[in-house]
N, C-alpha and C positions, 0 to 999 in steps of 0.2 A: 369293707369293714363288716365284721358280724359282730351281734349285737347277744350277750347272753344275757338267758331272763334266769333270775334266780326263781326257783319254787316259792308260795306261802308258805307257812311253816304248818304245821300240824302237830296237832295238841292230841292225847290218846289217853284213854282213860289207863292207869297204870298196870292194870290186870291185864289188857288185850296186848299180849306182846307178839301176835302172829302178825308177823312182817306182811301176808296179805291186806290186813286192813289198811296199811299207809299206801299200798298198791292200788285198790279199790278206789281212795280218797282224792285221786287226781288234785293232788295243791293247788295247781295253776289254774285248774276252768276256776273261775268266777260265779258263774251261775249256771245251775242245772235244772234241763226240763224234767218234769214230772215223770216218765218214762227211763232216764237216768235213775233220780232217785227210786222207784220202783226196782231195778235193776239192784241197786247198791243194797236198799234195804231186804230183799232175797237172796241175794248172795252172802250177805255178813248173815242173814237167819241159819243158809246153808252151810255154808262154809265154815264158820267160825259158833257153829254151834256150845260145843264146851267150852271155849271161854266165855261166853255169854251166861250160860248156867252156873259160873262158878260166882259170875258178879252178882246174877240175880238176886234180890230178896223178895219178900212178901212184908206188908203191912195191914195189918188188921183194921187201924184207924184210918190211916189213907194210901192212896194211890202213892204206888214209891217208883223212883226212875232216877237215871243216874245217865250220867253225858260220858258217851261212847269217843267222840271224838268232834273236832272241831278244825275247820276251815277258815280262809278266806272267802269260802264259796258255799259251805254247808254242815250242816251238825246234825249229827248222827248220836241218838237217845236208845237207851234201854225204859220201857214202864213195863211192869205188874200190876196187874187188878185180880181183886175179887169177886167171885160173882154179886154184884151190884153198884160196884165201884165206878164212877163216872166223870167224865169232864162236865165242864157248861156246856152250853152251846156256844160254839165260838168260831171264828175263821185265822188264820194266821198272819193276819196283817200283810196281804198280799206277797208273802210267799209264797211258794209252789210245795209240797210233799206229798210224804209217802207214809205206809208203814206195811210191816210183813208182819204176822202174827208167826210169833217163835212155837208158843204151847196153849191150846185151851180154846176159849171161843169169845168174840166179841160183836154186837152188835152196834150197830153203828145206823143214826139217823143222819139224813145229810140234806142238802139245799144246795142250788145254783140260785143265783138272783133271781126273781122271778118265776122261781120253776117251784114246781110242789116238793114237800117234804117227803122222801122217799127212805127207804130199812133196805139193811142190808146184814147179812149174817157172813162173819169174817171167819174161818176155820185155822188151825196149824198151815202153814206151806203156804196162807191164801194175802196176797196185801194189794195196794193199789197205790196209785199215782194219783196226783190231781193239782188242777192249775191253781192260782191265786183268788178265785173268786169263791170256790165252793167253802161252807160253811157247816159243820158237824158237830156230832155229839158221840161219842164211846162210850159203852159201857160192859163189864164184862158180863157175861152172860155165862151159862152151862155152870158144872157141877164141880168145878176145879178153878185153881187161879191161870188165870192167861194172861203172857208177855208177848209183848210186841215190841219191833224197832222200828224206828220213824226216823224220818231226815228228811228236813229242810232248806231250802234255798231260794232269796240268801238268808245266811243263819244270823241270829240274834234280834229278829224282827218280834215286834210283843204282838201279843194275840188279842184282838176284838172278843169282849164276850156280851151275851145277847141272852136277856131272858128266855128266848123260845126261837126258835130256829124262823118261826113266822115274821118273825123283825129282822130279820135277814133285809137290808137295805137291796132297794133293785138294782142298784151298782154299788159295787165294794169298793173304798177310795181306793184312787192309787198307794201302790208301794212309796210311801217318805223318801225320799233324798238320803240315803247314808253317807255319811262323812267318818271314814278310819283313820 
């Protein structure tokens, strides 16, 4: 007897009609290591460049972003920043992500439990991966606006925010129980 599994469905932002992004999006994994996403969000920067630029906007008053696409296993965002444009400091409620800087430059403070607060400078082409515990802060930097794609997993997990990256707790709770 064989047994078929139907795919999750996938949700697409309605501008990105390049049939690679639903290719990219694997329905069926559930959840993705850090390294995947990394992958994903490189590829949609490379890949699917122009349609990303057509969605793009800027916001003078804040940070603007708009949901690329959505899983059973992962969601995949467009944000724009300003040069000074920033998140809190926060960590993603023991999801795993990523992000690929599309245009411009970002800097970024970040935290493992325990570990000292460390800077990093993000360029065009440049993004990373990272597990459930690390804790960060973006801000756009340089002389221009910069975009970036991010995706997580699993998606729809709400984010920890955190006056200062130094209240970073020495262990990050577990990921919640999700019930769909």
């Amino acid at each position: 007897m064989t047994t078929s599994i139907t795919p999750s469905s996938v949700e697409t932002h309605p501008q990105l009609t390049d049939p690679l992004l639903t290719e990219l999006l694997h329905p069926a994994r559930l959840l993705w290591t850090p390294r995947e996403l990394a992958d994903l969000t490189r590829t949609v920067t490379t890949e699917l460049t122009a349609g990303l630029r057509d969605i793009l906007r800027v916001d003078e008053d804040q940070r603007w972003w708009a949901r690329l696409a959505l899983t059973d296993g992962v969601e995949l965002w467009l944000l724009s920043w300003l040069p000074g444009q920033h998140t809190k400091p926060h960590d993603h409620g023991g999801a795993a992500g990523s992000f690929t800087v599309l245009q411009g430059e970002l800097g970024e403070e970040y935290r493992y439990p325990g570990g000292p607060v460390r800077r990093r400078t993000h360029v065009a082409g440049q993004g990373i991966g990272f597990g459930a515990g690390r804790a960060h802060q973006v801000t756009g930097i340089g002389d221009e606006a910069a975009a970036s794609v991010h995706a997580y997993s699993p998606p729809l997990v709400p984010t920890r925010e955190y006056r200062t990256l130094a209240e970073l707790p020495n262990e990050i709770p577990p990921l919640p129980a999700i019930i769909r």
